[in-house]
C-alpha positions as a Markdown table, in Angstrom:
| # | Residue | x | y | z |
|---|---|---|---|---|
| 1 | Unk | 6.4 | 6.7 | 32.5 |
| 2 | Unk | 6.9 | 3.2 | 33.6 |
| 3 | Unk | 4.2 | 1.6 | 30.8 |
| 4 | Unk | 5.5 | 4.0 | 28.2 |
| 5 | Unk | 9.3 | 2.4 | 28.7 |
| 6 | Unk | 7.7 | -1.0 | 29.0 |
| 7 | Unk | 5.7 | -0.6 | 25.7 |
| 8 | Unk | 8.7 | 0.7 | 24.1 |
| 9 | Unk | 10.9 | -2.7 | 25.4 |
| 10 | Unk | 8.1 | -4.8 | 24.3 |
| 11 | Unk | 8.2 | -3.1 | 20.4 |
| 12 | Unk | 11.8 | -3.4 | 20.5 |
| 13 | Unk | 11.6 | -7.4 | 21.6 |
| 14 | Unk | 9.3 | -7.8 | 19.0 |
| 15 | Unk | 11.0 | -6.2 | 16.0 |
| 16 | Unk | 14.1 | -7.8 | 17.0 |
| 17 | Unk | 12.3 | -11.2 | 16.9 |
| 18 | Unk | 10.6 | -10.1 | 13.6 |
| 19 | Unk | 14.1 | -9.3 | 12.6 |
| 20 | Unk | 15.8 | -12.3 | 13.4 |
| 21 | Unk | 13.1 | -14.5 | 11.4 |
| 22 | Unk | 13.7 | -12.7 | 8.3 |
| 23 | Unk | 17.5 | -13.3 | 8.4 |
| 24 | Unk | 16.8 | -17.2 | 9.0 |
| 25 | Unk | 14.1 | -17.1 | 6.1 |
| 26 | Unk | 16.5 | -15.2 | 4.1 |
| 27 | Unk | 19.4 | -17.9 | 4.5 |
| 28 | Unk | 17.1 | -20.6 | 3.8 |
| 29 | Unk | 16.4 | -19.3 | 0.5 |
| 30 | Unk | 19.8 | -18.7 | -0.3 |
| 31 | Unk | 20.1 | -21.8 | -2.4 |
| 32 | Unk | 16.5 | -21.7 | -3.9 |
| 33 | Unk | 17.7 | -18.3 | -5.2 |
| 34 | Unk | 20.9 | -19.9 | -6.6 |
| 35 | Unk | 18.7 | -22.3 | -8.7 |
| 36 | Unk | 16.4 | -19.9 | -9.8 |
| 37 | Unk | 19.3 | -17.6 | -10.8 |
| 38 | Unk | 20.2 | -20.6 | -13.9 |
| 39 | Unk | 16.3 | -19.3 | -15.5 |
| 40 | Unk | 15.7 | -15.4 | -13.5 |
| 41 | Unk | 12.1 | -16.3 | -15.0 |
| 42 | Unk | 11.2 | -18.2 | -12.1 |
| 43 | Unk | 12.2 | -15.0 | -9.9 |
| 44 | Unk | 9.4 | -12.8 | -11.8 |
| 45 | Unk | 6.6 | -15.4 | -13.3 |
| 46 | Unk | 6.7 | -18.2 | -11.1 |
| 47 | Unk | 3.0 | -18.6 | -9.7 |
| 48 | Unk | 4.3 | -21.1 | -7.3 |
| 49 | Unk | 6.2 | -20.3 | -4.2 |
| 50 | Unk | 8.7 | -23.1 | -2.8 |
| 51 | Unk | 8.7 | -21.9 | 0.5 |
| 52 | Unk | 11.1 | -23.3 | 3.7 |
| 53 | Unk | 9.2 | -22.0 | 6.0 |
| 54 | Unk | 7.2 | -23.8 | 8.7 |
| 55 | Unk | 3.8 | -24.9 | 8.3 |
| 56 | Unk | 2.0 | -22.3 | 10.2 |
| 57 | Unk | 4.0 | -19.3 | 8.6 |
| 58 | Unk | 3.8 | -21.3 | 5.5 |
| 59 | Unk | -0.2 | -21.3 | 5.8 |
| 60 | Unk | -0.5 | -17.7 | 6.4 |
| 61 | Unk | 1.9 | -17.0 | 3.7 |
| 62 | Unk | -0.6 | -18.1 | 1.4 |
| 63 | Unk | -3.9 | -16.8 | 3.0 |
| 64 | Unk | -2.2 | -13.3 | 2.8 |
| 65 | Unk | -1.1 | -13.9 | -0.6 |
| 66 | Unk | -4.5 | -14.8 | -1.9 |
| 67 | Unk | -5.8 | -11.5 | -0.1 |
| 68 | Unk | -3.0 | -9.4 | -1.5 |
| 69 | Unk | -4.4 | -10.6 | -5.0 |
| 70 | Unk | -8.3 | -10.2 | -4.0 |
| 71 | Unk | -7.7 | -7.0 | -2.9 |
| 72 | Unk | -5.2 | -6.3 | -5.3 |
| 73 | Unk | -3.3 | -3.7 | -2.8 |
| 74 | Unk | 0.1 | -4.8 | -4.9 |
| 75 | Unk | -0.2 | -8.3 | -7.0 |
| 76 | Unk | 2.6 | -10.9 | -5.9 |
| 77 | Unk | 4.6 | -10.7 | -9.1 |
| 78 | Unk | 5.1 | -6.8 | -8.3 |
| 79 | Unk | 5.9 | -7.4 | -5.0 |
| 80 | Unk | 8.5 | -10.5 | -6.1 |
| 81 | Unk | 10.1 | -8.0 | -8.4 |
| 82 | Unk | 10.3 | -5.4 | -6.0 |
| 83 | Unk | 12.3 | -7.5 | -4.0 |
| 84 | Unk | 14.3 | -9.2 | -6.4 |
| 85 | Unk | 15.3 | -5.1 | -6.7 |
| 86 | Unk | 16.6 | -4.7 | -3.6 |
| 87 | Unk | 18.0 | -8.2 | -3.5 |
| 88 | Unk | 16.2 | -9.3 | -0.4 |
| 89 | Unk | 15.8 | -13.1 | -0.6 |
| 90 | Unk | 12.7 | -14.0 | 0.5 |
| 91 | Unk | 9.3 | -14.7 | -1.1 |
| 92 | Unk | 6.6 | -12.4 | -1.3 |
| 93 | Unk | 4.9 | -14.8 | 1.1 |
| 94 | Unk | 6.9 | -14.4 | 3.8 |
| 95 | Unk | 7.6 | -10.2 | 3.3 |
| 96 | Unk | 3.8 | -10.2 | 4.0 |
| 97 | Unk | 4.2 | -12.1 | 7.0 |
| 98 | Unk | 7.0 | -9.7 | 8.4 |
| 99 | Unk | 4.9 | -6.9 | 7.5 |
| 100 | Unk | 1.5 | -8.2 | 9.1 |
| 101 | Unk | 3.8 | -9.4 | 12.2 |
| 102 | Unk | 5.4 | -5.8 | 12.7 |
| 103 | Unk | 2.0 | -4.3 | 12.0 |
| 104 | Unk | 0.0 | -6.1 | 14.9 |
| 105 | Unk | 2.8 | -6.3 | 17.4 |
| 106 | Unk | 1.8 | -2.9 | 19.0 |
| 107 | Unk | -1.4 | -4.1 | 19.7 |
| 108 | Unk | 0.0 | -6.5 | 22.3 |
| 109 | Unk | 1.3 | -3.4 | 23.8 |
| 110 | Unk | -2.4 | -2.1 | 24.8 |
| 111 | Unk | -2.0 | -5.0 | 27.7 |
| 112 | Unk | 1.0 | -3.0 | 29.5 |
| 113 | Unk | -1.2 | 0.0 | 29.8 |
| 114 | Unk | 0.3 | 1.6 | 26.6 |
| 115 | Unk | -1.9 | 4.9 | 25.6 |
| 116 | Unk | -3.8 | 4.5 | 22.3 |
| 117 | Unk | -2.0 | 7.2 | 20.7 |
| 118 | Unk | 1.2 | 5.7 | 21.4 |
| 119 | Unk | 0.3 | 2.4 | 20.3 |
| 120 | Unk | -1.2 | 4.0 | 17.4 |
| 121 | Unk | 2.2 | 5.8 | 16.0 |
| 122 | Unk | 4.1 | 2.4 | 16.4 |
| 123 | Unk | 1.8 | 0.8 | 14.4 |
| 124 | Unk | 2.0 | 3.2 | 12.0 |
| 125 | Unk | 5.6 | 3.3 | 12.2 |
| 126 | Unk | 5.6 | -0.9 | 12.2 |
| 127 | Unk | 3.5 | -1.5 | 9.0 |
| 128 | Unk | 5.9 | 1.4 | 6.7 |
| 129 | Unk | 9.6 | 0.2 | 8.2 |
| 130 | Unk | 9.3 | -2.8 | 5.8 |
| 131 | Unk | 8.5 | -0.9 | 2.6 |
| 132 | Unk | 10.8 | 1.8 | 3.4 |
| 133 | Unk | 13.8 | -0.5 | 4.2 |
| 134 | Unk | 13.1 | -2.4 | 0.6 |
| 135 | Unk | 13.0 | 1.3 | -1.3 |
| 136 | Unk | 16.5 | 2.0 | 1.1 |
| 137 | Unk | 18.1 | -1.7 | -0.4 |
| 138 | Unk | 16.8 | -0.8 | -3.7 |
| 139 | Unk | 18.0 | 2.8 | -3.8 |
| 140 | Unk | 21.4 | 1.6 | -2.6 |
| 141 | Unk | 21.5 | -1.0 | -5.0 |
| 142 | Unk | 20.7 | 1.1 | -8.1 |
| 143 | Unk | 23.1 | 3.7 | -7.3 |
| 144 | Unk | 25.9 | 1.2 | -6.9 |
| 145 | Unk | 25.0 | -0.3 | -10.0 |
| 146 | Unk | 24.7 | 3.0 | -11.7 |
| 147 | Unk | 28.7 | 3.6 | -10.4 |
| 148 | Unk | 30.2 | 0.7 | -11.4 |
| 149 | Unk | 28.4 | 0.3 | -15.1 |
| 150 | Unk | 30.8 | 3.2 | -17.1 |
| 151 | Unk | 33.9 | 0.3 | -16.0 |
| 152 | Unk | 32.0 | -2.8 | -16.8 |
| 153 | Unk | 31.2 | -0.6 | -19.9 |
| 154 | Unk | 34.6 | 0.3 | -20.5 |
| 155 | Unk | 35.8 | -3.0 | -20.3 |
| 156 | Unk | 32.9 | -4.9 | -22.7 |
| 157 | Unk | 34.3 | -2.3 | -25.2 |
| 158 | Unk | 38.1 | -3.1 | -24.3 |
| 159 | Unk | 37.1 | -6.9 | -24.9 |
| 160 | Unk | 35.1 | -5.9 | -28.7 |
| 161 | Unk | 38.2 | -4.4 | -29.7 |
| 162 | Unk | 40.0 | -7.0 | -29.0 |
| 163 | Unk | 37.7 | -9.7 | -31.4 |
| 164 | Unk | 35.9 | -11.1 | -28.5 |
| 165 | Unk | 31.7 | -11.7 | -29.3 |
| 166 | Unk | 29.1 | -9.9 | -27.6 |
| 167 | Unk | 28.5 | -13.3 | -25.6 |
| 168 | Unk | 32.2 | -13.6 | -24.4 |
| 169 | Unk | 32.7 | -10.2 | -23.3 |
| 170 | Unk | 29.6 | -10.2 | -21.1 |
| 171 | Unk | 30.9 | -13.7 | -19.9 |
| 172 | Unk | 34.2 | -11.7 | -18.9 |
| 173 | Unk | 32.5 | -9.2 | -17.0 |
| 174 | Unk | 30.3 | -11.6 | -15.0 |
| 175 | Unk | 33.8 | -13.5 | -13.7 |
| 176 | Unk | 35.8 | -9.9 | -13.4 |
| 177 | Unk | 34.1 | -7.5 | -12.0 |
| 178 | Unk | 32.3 | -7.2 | -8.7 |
| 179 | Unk | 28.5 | -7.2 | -7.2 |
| 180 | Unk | 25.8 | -6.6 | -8.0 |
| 181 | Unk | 26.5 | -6.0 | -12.1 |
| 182 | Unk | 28.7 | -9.4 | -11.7 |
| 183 | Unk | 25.5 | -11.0 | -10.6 |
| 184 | Unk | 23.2 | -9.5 | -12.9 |
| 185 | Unk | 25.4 | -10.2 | -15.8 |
| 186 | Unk | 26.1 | -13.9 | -14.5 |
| 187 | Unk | 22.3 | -14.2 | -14.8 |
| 188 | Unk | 22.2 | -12.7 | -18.7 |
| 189 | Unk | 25.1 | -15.0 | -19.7 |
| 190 | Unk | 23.2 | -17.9 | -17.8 |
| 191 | Unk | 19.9 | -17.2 | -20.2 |
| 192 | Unk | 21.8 | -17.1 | -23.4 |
| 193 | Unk | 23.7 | -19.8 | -22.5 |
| 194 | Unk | 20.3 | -21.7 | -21.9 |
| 195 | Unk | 18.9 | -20.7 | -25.6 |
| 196 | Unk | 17.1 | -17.2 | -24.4 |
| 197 | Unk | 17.5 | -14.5 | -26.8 |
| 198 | Unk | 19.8 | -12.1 | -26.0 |
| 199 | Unk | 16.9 | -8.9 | -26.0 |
| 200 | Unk | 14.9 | -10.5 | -23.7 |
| 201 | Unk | 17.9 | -11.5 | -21.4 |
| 202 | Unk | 18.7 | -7.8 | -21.4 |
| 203 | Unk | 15.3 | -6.6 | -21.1 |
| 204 | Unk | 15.2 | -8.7 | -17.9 |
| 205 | Unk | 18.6 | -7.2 | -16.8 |
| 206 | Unk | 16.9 | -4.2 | -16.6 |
| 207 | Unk | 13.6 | -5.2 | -15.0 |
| 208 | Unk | 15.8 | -6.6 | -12.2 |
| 209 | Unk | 18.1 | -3.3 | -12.0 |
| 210 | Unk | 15.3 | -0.5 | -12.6 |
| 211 | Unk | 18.5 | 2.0 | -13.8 |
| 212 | Unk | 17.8 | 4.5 | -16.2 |
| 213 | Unk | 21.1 | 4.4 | -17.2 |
| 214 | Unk | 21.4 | 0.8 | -17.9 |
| 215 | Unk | 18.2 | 0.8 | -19.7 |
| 216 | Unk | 20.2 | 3.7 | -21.8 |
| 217 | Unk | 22.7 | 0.7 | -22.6 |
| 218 | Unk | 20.6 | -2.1 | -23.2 |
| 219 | Unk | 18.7 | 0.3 | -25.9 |
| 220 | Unk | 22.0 | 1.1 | -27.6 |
| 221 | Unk | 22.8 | -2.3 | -27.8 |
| 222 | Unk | 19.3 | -3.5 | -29.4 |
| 223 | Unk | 19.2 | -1.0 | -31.5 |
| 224 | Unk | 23.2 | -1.2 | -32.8 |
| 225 | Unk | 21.9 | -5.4 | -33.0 |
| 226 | Unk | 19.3 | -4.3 | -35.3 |
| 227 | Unk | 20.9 | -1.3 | -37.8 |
| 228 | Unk | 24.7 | -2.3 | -36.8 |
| 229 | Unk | 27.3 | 0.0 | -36.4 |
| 230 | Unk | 30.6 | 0.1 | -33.9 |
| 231 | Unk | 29.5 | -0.9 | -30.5 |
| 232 | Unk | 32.9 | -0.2 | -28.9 |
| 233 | Unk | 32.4 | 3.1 | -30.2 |
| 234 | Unk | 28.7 | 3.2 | -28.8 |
| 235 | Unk | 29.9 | 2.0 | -25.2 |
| 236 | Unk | 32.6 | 4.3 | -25.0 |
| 237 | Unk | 30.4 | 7.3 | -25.3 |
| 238 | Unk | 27.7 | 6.1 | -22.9 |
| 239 | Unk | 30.1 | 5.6 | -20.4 |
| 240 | Unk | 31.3 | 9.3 | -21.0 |
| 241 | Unk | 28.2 | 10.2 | -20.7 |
| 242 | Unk | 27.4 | 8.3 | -17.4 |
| 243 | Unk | 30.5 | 9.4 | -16.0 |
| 244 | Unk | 30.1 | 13.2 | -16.6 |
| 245 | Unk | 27.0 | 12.3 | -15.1 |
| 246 | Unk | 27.8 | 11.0 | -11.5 |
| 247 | Unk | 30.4 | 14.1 | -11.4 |
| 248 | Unk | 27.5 | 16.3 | -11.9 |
| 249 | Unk | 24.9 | 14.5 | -9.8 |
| 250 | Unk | 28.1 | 14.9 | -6.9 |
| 251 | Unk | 28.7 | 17.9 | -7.5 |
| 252 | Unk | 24.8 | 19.0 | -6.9 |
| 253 | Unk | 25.1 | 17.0 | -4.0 |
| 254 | Unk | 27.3 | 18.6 | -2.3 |
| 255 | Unk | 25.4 | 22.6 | -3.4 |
| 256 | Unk | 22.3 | 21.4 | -1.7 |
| 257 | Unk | 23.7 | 19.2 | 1.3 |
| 258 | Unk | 23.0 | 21.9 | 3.5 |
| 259 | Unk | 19.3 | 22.0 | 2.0 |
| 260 | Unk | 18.6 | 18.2 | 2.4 |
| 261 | Unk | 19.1 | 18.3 | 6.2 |
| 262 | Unk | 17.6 | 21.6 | 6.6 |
| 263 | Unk | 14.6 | 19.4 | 5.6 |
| 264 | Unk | 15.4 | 16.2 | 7.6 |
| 265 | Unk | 15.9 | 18.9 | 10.7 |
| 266 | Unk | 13.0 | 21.0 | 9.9 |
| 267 | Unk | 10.4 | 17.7 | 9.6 |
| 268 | Unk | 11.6 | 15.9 | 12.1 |
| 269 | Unk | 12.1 | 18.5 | 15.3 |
| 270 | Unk | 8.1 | 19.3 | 16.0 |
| 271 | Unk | 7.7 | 15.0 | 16.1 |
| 272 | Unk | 10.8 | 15.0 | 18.0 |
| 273 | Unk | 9.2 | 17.7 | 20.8 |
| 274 | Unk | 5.7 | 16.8 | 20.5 |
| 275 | Unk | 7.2 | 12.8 | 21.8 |
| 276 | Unk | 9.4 | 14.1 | 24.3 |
| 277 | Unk | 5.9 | 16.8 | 25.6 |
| 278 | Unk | 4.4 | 13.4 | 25.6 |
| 279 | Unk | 6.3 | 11.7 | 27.6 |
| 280 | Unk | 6.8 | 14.0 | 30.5 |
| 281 | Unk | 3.3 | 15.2 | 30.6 |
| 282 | Unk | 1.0 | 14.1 | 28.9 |
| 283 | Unk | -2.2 | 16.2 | 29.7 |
| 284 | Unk | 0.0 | 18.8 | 28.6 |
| 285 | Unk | -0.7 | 18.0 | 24.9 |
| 286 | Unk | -3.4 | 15.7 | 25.3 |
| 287 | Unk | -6.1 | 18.8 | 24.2 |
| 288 | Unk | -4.2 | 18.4 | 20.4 |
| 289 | Unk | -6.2 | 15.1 | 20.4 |
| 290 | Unk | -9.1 | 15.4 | 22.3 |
| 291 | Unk | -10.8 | 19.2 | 21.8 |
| 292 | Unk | -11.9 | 20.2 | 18.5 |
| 293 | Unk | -9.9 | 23.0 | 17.9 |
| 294 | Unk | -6.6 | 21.2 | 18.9 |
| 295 | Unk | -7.7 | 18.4 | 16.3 |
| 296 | Unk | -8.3 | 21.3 | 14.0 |
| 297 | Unk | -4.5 | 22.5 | 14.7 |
| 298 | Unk | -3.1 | 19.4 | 14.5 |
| 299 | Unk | -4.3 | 18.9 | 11.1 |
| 300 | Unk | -3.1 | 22.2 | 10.0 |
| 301 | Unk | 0.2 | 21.3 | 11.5 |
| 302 | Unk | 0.6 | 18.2 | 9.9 |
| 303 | Unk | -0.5 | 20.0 | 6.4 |
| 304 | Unk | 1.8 | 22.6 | 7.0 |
| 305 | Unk | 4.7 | 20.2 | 7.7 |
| 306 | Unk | 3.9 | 17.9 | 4.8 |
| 307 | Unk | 3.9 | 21.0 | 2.5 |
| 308 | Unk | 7.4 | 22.2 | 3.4 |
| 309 | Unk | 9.4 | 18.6 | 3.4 |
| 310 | Unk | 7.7 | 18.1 | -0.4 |
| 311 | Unk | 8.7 | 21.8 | -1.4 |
| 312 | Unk | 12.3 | 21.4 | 0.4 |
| 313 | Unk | 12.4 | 17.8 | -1.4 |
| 314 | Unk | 11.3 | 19.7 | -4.8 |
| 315 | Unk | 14.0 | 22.4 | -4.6 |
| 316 | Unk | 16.6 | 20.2 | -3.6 |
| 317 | Unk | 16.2 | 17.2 | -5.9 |
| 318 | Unk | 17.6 | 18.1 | -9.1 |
| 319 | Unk | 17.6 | 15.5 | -11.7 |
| 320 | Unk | 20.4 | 15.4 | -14.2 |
C-alpha cells in the first residue's frame, strides 16, 4: 500500500508542478496575445513562435515541434488553432512540452516501487488530460458563444435599423457586450479597421469560434453582401431560429439527463472496482493480466464496455 500512496503523491506533485508552469507561461503570453489580436493572422499563420520561455524549455519546444511536423501526428498551425479555440494562451510549443512533461512523469514513479500497471494507467491517463481539457475549454467556449449570439444578433439588427453601417454596429457590439463574442468581434472590427476585407475577417471569426451557428450568420451575411436584401430582417430570423434552438437543445437535455449519467455510472464503476480490487489485493486480480484467458477477458471487457458508452452516447446525443 505504502508505494501505491507514494506513487500517487508523486503524480499529484508533478501535475501540480506541470500545472503551475502552464499558468506562468500562460500569463507571460498575455500581452504577445494582445498584439497579435490587432492582425488574428499571426494567431493561425505565423511560422515563427515568439516564445517567453526559458532556454531549455524554449529548446525543446522546438525539437518537439519539428517532430510534431516530421511525423505529422497534428501540424503546428492545427494545434495553434485548436488552442486559439479554447482560448488557452500558450504556443503550440509549450502545449507539447506540458504534454511530453505529464506523459513521462509516471515513469519517475517506477523508482518508489510503483507496479508497471499502475504506472502504466497514469501515463495513459497523463498524455490524454491535456487534449481532453483543451476539447472541455473549447466545448465551454462554443456553447457560450452559441448563447449569447441571438442578443449580439438582436442588437447588430437594432443598430441597422437605426442607419448605423455594418462596420459600426459590429464596433458597438465589440464595446457592449461581453466575452468571448466581445473579443471575437473586437478582433473583426480590428481587421477591417486595418484594410482586411470584411469576408475574410468573418471567415476567420469563425475559424476561431468553430460554431455552426455562427458560421449560419457569417453565410447570411456574405451572401445578403453579395445579392442584397434587408439584413435586419435576415438577423432577426436567425436569431429566432437560434433561440428556438437552445430551448429545444434544453429541453432534450433535460429527457435524457437520466441517460447521460446512466452512461458516466455504467463506464466508470467496473474501473472504479477493478482500482479499489487493486489496491487491497492485488494478486487478487493480477490473473486478468498475466494468464491468457484473463488477458482474453479483459479484452472482452474492455470491448464490451467501449460498445455500451458509444451506443449510450448515440441514443442520448440528439442533434437539433
Amino acid at each position: 500500500m505504502i508505494p501505491i500512496f507514494s506513487a500517487v503523491l508523486v503524480f499529484c506533485a508533478t501535475f501540480a508542478a506541470c500545472c503551475a508552469v502552464f499558468i506562468n507561461l500562460q500569463k507571460k503570453r498575455q500581452i504577445d496575445q494582445r498584439i497579435q489580436a490587432v492582425i488574428p493572422q499571426l494567431i493561425l499563420e505565423s511560422d515563427e513562435e515568439i516564445s517567453t520561455a526559458p532556454v531549455p524549455i524554449r529548446l525543446l519546444q522546438q525539437f518537439l515541434e519539428r517532430v510534431n511536423q516530421k511525423l505529422n501526428l497534428k501540424p503546428s498551425r492545427q494545434l495553434a488553432l485548436e488552442l486559439v479555440r479554447a482560448d488557452i494562451r500558450i504556443s503550440p510549443g509549450e502545449f507539447l512540452v506540458l504534454n511530453a512533461l505529464l506523459g513521462f512523469a509516471p515513469l519517475a514513479l517506477l523508482a518508489f516501487g510503483a507496479d508497471m500497471v499502475q504506472t502504466l494507467l497514469l501515463a495513459v491517463a497523463a498524455v490524454l488530460s491535456p487534449s481532453f481539457y483543451v476539447k472541455l475549454r473549447q466545448g465551454k467556449r462554443r456553447k457560450k458563444v452559441e448563447q449569447q449570439l441571438p442578443e449580439v444578433l438582436v442588437t447588430i439588427a437594432n443598430s441597422l435599423k437605426s442607419g448605423y453601417s455594418f462596420f459600426q454596429a459590429i464596433e458597438l457590439v465589440a464595446r457592449e457586450t461581453e466575452p468571448p463574442l466581445a473579443a471575437e468581434f473586437a478582433l473583426v472590427n480590428k481587421e477591417m479597421s486595418l484594410g482586411a476585407p470584411t469576408e475574410l475577417a468573418l471567415e476567420n471569426m469563425v475559424k476561431r469560434v468553430d460554431s455552426s451557428d455562427l458560421e449560419l450568420v457569417v453565410t447570411a451575411v456574405l451572401i445578403q453582401r453579395q445579392v442584397g436584401g434587408n439584413l435586419s430582417e435576415v438577423l432577426e430570423s436567425i436569431a429566432e431560429t437560434i433561440r428556438e434552438r437552445i430551448r429545444i437543445k434544453g429541453e432534450i437535455s433535460t429527457l435524457t439527463a437520466q441517460g447521460r449519467i446512466s452512461g458516466i455510472v455504467i463506464s466508470a464503476l467496473p474501473f472504479a472496482i477493478s482500482f479499489f480490487i487493486y489496491a487491497l489485493n492485488p494478486d487478487y486480480i493480477k490473473p486478468l493480466f498475466i494468464e491468457p484467458l484473463g488477458r482474453v477477458m479483459l479484452i472482452l471487457g474492455l470491448g464490451g464496455q467501449l460498445s455500451a458508452a458509444v451506443l449510450i452516447h448515440k441514443i442520448v446525443n440528439i442533434r437539433v
